[in-house]
C-alpha positions as CSV (number, residue, x, y, z in Angstrom):
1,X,-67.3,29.1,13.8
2,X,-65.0,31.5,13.8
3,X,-64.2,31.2,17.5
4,X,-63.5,27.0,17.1
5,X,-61.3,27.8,14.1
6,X,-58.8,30.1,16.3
7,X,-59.2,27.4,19.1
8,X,-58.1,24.7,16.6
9,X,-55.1,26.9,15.5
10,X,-54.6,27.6,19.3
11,X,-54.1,24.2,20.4
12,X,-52.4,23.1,17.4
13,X,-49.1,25.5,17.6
14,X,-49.2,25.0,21.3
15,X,-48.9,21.1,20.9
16,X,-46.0,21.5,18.3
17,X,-44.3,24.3,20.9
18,X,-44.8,21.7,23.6
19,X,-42.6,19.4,21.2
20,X,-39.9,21.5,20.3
21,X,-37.6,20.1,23.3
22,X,-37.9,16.6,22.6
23,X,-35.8,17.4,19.0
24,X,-32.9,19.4,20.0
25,X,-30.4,19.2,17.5
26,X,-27.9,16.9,18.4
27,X,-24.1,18.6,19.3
28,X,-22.1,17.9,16.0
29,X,-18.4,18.6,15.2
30,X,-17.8,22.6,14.3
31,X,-15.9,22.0,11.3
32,X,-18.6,20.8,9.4
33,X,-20.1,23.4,6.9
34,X,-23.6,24.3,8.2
35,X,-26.5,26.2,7.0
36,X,-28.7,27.4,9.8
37,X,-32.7,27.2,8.7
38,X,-34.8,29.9,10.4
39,X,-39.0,30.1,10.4
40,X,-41.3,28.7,11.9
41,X,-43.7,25.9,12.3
42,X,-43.3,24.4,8.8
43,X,-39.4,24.9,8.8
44,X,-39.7,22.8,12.1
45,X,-41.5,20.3,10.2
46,X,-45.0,20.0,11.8
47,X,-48.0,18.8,9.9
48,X,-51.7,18.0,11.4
49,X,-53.0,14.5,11.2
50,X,-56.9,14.0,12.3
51,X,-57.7,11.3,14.3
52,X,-61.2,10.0,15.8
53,X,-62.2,13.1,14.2
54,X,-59.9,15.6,15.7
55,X,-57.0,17.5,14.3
56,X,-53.6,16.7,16.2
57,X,-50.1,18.1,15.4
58,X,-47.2,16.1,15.2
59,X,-43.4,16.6,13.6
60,X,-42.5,14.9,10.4
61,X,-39.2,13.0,10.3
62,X,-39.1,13.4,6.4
63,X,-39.9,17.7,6.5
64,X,-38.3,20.4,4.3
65,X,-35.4,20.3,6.4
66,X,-34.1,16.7,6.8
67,X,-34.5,16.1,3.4
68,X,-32.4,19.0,2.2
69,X,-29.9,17.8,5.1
70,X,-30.2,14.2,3.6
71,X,-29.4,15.5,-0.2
72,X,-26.4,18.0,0.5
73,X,-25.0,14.8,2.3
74,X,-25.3,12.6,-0.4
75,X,-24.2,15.3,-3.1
76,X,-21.2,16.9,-1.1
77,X,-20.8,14.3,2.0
78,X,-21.4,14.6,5.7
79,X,-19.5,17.4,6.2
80,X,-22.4,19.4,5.0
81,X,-24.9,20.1,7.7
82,X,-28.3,22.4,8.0
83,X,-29.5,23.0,11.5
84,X,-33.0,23.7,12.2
85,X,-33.6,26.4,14.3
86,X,-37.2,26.7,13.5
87,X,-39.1,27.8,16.2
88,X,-42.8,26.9,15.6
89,X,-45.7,30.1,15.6
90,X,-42.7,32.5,15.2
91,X,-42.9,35.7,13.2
92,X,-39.6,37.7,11.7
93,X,-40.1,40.4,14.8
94,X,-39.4,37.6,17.2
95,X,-36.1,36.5,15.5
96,X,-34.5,40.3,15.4
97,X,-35.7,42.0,18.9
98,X,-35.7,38.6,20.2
99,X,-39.4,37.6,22.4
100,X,-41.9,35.4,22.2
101,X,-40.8,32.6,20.1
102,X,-37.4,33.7,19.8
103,X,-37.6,34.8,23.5
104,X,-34.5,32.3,24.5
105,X,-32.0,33.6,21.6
106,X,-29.6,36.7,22.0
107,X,-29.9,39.5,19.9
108,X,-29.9,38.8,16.1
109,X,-26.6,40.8,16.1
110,X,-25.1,38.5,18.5
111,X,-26.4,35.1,16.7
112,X,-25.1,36.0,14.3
113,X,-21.8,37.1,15.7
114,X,-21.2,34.0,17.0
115,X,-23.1,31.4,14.5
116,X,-20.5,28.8,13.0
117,X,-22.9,29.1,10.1
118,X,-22.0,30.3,6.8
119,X,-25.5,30.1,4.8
120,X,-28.2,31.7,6.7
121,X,-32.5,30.4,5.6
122,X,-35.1,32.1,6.5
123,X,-38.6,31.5,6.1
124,X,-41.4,33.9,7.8
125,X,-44.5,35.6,6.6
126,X,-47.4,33.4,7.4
127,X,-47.1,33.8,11.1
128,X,-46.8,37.7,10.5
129,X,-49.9,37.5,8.2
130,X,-51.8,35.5,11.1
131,X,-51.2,37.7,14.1
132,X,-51.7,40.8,11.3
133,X,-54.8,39.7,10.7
134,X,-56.7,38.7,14.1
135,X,-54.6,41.9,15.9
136,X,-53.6,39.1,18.4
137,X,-50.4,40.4,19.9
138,X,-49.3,43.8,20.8
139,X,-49.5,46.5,18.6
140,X,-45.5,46.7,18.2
141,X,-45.9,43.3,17.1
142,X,-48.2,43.4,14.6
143,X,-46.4,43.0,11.2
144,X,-47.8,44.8,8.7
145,X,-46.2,44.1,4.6
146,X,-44.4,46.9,4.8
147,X,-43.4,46.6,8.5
148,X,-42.4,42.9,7.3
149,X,-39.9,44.6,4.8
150,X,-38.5,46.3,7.4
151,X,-37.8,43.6,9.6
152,X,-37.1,41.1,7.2
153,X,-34.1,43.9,5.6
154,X,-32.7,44.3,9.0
155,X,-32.5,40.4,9.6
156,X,-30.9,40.1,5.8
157,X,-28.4,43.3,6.4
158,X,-26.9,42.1,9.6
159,X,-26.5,38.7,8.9
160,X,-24.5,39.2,5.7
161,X,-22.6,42.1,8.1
162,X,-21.4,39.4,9.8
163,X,-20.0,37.3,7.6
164,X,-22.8,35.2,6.3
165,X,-24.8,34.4,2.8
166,X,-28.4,34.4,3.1
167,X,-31.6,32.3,1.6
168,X,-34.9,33.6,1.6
169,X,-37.9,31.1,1.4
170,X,-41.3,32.0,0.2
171,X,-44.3,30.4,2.7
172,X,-46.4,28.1,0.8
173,X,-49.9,29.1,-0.2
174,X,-52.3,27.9,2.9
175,X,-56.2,27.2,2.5
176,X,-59.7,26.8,3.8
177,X,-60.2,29.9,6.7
178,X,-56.9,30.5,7.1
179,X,-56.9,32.2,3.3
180,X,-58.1,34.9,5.6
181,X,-54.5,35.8,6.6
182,X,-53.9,37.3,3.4
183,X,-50.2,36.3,3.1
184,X,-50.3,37.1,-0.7
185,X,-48.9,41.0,0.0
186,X,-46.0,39.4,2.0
187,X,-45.3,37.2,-0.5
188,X,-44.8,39.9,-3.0
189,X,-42.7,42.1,-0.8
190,X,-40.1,39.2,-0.2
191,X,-39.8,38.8,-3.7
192,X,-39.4,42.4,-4.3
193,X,-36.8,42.4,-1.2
194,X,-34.7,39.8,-2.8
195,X,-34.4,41.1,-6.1
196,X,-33.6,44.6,-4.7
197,X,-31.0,43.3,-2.2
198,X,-29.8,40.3,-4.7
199,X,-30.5,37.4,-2.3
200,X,-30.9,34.2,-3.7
201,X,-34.7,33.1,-3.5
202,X,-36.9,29.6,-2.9
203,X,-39.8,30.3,-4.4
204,X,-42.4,28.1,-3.3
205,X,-46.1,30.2,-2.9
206,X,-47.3,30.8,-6.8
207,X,-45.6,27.3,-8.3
208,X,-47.5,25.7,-5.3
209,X,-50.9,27.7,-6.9
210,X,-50.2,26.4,-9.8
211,X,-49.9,22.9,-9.5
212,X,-53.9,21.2,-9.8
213,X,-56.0,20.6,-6.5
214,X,-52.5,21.8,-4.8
215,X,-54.8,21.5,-1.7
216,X,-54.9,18.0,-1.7
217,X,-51.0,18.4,-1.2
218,X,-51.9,20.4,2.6
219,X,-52.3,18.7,5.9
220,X,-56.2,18.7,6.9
221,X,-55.8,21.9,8.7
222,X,-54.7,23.7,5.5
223,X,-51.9,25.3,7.0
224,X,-49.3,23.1,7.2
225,X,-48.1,20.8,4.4
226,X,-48.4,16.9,3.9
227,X,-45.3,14.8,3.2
228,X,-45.3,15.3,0.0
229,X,-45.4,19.2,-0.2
230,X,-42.5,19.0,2.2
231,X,-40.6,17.2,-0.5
232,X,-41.7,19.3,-3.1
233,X,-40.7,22.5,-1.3
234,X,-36.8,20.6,-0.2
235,X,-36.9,20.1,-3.8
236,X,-37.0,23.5,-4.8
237,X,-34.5,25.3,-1.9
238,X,-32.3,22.4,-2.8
239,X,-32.1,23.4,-5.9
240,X,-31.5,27.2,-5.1
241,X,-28.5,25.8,-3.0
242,X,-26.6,24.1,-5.3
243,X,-27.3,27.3,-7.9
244,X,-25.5,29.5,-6.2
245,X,-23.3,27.5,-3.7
246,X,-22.0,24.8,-5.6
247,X,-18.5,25.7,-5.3
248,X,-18.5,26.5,-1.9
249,X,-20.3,23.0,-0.7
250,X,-18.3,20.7,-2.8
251,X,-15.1,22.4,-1.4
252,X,-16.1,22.5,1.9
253,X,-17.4,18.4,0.9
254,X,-13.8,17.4,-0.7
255,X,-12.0,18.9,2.3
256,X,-14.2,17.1,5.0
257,X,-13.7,14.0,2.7
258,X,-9.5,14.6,3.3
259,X,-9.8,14.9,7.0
260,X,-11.7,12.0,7.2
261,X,-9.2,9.8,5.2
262,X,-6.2,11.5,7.2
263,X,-7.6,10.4,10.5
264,X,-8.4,6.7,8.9
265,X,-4.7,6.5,8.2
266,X,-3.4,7.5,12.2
C-alpha cells in the first residue's frame, strides 16, 4: 500500500510539473510594485480532483496566489503585482544551490540581484519533510529541521542583502499517509527562524489544526488544499501584507494611480 501511495504522489507532482509551462506569467510593465511568491506545488496552486475513481492534479485559477494578487489590486490598484514563481515538488535546497526544481534559475545571489521585486514569499517545508522522510534524493539533498534552518537563513539573509523584504509562509497541515512526513518539526523551526531574525510571518499550519474536520477543507489526496483552504490561507498572508507593508503598497498604489492619469491626459 505503501508502494501505490508513493506512485499516486509520483504521478501527481509529475502531471502538475508537466503543467507549469502552460502558465508562464505574462511579461508586465517593470514599474509596477511586485512581490515575488516562492514554494512549491501549493504556491503554484495545484489541487487533486478524483475522477472515475482516480486522483488527477490540475491548477486552480482561484489559489493562494491570484487571490492575494486580486485583493492588493483592489486595495492599492494595479500597480501592485505578485508573481508566482512556484515551482511545484520543490524543496528550499533547490531554490539556493539551484537543481532539480529550481534547476533553470541562477544562483539565489544572482535572483536576487537582479529581481525587480521588493517583497520576497516564501513557502517550503513540506517538500523537504517528504524527500526527508522516504530518503528519496541524494543525501546532500536531504533536508533535515535543522538543515532546513540552515537553508532557509541563507535564502532569508541574502535576499534582504540585496535589497529586498521578506515573508515567510508556514505549509498547511497535510493528512491521511502523508502525516508520515512529519512536517510538524519544520513548522516549529520557521517560527523560531522568524522571530529570531524578525521576519514577518503567515501562519497558516496550527490555525488550520484548529479549525473542526479541517480535513474536509484538503483536496482528496490530503496534500494539497481545496478552494476553499486556498482562500483561507490568501486570507491570512493578506493580512500579514498589509500589517507590515501598508505604507509602502499604498504609496507605490497612489503613485501608479498618478502615472496613469498623466498618460490619460497626453
Amino acid at each position: 500500500m505503501l508502494q501505490v501511495f508513493t506512485r499516486v504522489v509520483t504521478l501527481l507532482i509529475t502531471a502538475i510539473v508537466m503543467q507549469q509551462t502552460a502558465i508562464a506569467e505574462p511579461p508586465k510593465p517593470s514599474d509596477d510594485f511586485i512581490i515575488e511568491a516562492y514554494g512549491g506545488s501549493s504556491t503554484r496552486g495545484a489541487m487533486a480532483i478524483r475522477e472515475n475513481g482516480k486522483l488527477r492534479a490540475i491548477y486552480i485559477k482561484d489559489n493562494e496566489i491570484a487571490l492575494i494578487n486580486n485583493w492588493l489590486a483592489d486595495k492599492y490598484g494595479s500597480g501592485i503585482r505578485v508573481v508566482n514563481k512556484g515551482a511545484s515538488s520543490s524543496q528550499a535546497m533547490d531554490l539556493l544551490n539551484p537543481k532539480y526544481f529550481y534547476k533553470k534559475n541562477k544562483s539565489w545571489r544572482e535572483e536576487m540581484h537582479n529581481s525587480p521585486a521588493k517583497i520576497i514569499l516564501l513557502n517550503f517545508a513540506t517538500n523537504d519533510a517528504r524527500h526527508f522522510h522516504f530518503r528519496d534524493i541524494e543525501k546532500d539533498y536531504q533536508v533535515s529541521p535543522e538543515k532546513y534552518t540552515q537553508v532557509m537563513t541563507q535564502l532569508i539573509t541574502i535576499a534582504r542583502e540585496e535589497g529586498k523584504q521578506v515573508i515567510l509562509q508556514e505549509p498547511h497541515p497535510i493528512c491521511g499517509r502523508a502525516e508520515k512526513w512529519n512536517v510538524a518539526p519544520y513548522v516549529a523551526k520557521l517560527d523560531a527562524l522568524a522571530k529570531a531574525e524578525s521576519v514577518p510571518l503567515a501562519r497558516q499550519y496550527q490555525r488550520i489544526l484548529k479549525m473542526d474536520n479541517w480535513q474536509s477543507l484538503m483536496s482528496p489526496d490530503c496534500i494539497h488544499p481545496s478552494e476553499q483552504l486556498y482562500r483561507l490561507k490568501a486570507e491570512e498572508t493578506f493580512s500579514v501584507l498589509v500589517a507590515q507593508f501598508n505604507d509602502e503598497l499604498a504609496s507605490a498604489g497612489h503613485k501608479n494611480r498618478e502615472q496613469s492619469e498623466q498618460m490619460a491626459k497626453r
